[in-house]
matplotlib code that plots the C-alpha trace (Angstrom):
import matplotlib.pyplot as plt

x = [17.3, 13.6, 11.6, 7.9, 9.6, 12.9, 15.9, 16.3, 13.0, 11.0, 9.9, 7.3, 5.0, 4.6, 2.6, 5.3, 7.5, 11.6, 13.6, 16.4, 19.6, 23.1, 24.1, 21.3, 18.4, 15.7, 12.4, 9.8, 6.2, 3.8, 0.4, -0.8, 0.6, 0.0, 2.5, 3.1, 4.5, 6.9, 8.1, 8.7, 10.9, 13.1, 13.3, 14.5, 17.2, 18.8, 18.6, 20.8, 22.8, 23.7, 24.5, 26.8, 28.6, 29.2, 31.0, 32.6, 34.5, 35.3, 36.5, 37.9, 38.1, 35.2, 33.8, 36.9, 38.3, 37.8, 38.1, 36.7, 37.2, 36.4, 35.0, 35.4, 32.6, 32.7, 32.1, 28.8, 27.6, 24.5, 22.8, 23.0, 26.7, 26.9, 25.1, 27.5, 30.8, 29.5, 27.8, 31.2, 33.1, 31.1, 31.4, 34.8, 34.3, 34.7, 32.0, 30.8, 29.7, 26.9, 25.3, 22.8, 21.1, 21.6, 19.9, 17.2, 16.2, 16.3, 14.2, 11.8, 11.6, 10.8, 8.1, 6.2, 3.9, 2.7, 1.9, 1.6, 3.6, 6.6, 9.0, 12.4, 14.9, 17.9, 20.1, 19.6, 18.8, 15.8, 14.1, 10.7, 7.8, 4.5, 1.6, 1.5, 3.8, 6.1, 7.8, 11.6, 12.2, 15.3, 17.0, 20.3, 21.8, 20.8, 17.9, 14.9, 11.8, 11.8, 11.8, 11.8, 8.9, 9.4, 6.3, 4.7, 5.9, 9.7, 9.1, 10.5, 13.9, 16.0, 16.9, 20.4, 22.5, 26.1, 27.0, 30.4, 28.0, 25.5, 25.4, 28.1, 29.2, 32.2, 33.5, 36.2, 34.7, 33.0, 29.7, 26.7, 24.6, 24.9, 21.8, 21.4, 18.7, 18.8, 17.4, 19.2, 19.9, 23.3, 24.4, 22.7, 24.3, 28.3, 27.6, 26.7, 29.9, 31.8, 30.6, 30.2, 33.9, 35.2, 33.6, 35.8, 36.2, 33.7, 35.7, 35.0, 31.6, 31.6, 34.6, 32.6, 29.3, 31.2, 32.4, 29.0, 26.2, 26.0, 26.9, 24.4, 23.9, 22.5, 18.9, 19.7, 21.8, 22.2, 24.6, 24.7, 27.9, 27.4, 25.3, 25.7, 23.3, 24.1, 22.6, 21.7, 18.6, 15.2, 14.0, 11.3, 11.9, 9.4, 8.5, 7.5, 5.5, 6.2]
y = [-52.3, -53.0, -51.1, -52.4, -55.8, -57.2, -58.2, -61.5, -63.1, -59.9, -61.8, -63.8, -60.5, -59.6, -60.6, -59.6, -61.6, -62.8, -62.5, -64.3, -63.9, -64.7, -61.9, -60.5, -61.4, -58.7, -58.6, -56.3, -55.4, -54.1, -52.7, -54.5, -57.7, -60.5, -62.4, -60.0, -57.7, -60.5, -61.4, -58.0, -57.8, -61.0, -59.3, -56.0, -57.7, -59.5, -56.7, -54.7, -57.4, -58.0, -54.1, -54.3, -57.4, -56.4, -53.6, -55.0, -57.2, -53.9, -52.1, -54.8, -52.5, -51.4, -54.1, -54.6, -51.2, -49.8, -46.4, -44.0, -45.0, -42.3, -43.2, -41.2, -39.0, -39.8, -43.2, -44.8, -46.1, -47.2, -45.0, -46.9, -47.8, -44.0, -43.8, -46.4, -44.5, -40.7, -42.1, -43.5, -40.6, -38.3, -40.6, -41.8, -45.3, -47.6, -48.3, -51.6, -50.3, -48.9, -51.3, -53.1, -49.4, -48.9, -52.1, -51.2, -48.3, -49.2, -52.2, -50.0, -47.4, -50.4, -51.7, -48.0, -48.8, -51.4, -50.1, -46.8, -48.0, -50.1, -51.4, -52.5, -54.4, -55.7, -56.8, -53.8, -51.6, -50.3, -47.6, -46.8, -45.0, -44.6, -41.9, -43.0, -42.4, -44.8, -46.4, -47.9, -50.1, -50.3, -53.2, -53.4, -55.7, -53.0, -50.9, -53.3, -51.2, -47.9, -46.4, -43.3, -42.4, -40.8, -38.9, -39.1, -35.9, -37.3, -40.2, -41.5, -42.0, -44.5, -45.8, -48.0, -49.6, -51.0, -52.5, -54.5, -56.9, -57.5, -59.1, -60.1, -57.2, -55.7, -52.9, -51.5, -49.9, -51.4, -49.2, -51.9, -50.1, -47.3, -46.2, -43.3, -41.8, -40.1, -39.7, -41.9, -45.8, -45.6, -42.7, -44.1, -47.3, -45.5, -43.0, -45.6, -48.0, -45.1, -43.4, -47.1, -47.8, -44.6, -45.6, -47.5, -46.2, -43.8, -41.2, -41.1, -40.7, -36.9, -36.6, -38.5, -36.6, -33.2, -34.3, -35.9, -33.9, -30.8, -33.1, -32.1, -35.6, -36.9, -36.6, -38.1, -40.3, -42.4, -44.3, -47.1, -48.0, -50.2, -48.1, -44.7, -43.4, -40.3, -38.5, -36.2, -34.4, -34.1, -37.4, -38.5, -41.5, -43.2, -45.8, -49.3, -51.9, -55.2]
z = [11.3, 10.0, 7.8, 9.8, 10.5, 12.2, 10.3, 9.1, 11.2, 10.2, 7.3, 8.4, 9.8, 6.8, 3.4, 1.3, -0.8, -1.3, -4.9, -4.2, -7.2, -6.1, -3.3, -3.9, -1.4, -1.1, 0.7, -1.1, 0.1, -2.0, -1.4, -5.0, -5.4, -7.4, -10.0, -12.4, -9.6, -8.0, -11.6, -12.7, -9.9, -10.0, -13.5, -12.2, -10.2, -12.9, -14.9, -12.4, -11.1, -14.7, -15.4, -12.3, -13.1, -16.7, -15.6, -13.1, -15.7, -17.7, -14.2, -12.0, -9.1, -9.0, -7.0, -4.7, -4.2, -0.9, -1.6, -4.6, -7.9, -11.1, -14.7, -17.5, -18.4, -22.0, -21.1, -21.4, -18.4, -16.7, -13.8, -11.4, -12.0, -11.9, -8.7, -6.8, -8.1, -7.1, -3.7, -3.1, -3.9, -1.8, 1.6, 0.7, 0.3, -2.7, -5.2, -3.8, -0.5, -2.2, -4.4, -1.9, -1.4, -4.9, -5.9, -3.6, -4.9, -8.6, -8.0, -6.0, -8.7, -11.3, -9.0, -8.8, -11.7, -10.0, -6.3, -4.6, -1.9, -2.2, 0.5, -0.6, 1.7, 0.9, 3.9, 5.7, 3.1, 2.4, 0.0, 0.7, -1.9, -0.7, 0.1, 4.5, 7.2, 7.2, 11.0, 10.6, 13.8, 15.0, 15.1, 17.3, 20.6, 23.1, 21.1, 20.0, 20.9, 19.2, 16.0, 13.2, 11.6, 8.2, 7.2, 4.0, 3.1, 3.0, 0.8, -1.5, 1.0, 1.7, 5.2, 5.1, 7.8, 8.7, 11.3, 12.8, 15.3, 12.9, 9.5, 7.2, 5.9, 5.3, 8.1, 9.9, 12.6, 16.0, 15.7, 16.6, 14.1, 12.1, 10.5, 7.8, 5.8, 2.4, -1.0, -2.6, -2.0, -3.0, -0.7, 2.2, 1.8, 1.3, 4.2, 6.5, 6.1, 5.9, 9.0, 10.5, 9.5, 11.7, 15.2, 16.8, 20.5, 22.6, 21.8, 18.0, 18.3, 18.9, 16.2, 13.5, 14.2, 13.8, 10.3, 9.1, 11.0, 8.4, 5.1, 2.4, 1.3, 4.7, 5.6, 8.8, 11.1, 14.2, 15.8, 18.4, 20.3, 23.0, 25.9, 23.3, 20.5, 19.1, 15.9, 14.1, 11.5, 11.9, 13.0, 14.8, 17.0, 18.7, 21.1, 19.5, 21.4, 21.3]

ax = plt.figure().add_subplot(projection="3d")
ax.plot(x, y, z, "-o")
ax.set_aspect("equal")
plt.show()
């Protein structure tokens, strides 16, 4: 899945730029860009890669559980820690699935002073702010040459994906690509493993989009399963060229 460029070889279409930290390996775009903008957000990312690590010291399994974890209220902890464990909770996952969208999002926020519009991708993940339409190719084996367009009107939102043929992450499933759009990074991110995770014959298609298809926390979804998409929400696909 690309947000206006391909995964992975996408990059060099565009004038935008790489931060590269450890995991972490995003591609931003910016409609204002100069060096203040690409160091404020090598900044941002070691800022939240450090928040996330220092609690994953604290809370061991909060990076290695695979399904929900819960913090105490009364404990002090950073939002977008927060976000990770109640994105995770509400798609049934465990915390880590979410911290790529999560990450994507935060970083995007940061980079707001800076530019109107702002295009955040990190493996996959992507949180888009901006005043224009916005097009999200698909990316897939089968599907290369059409897209969603999120109107101007929906932004800011976040478009993630998971996928079992694509990528290095982790699923159980066999979904080619699962892609889902929401409000926030971090529940984009845990819906799509988790609804990636239960695909695993023909026949679960129509099961999982019964469970997912009136969740409140999902803007929008589709999945890919060999010769199959199904989906569901107000999307507006198009046809891409090229």
């Amino acid at each position: 899945m690309r947000t206006n460029f391909k995964i992975r070889n996408y990059r060099s279409e565009t004038k935008g730029f790489n931060i590269t930290y450890k995991e972490t390996d995003l591609y931003i775009d910016t409609v204002n860009f100069d060096e203040n903008v690409k160091r404020k957000a090598y900044l941002s990312v070691l800022r939240y890669r450090n928040i996330i690590e220092k609690h994953s010291s604290k809370s061991p399994l909060f990076m290695t559980s695979l399904k929900p974890i819960f913090y105490n209220e009364s404990d002090e902890i950073e939002n977008i820690v927060k976000s990770m464990y109640d994105a995770a909770c509400c798609a049934e996952v465990g915390p880590s699935a979410a911290v790529a969208g999560a990450i994507a999002e935060y970083v995007a926020r940061d980079l707001s002073e800076f530019s109107d519009d702002v295009i955040v991708e990190n493996g996959g993940d992507t949180f888009i702010l901006g005043r224009s339409d916005k097009i999200v190719q698909i990316f897939s084996h089968n599907y290369k040459n059409f897209g969603i367009k999120i109107e101007k009107e929906k932004l800011p939102i976040s478009v993630c994906s998971s996928s079992f043929t694509i990528g290095h992450s982790l699923s159980f499933g066999r979904a080619d690509l699962v892609v889902v759009i929401s409000k926030s990074g971090a529940t984009a991110d845990a819906f799509a493993t988790s609804i990636c995770n239960s695909i695993k014959k023909f026949t679960d298609i129509n099961k999982t989009v019964k469970v997912y298809e009136k969740n409140k926390y999902i803007d929008g979804c589709l999945i890919f399963f060999k010769n199959k998409i199904a989906g569901w929400g107000n999307l507006n696909l198009i046809e891409i060229e090229g």
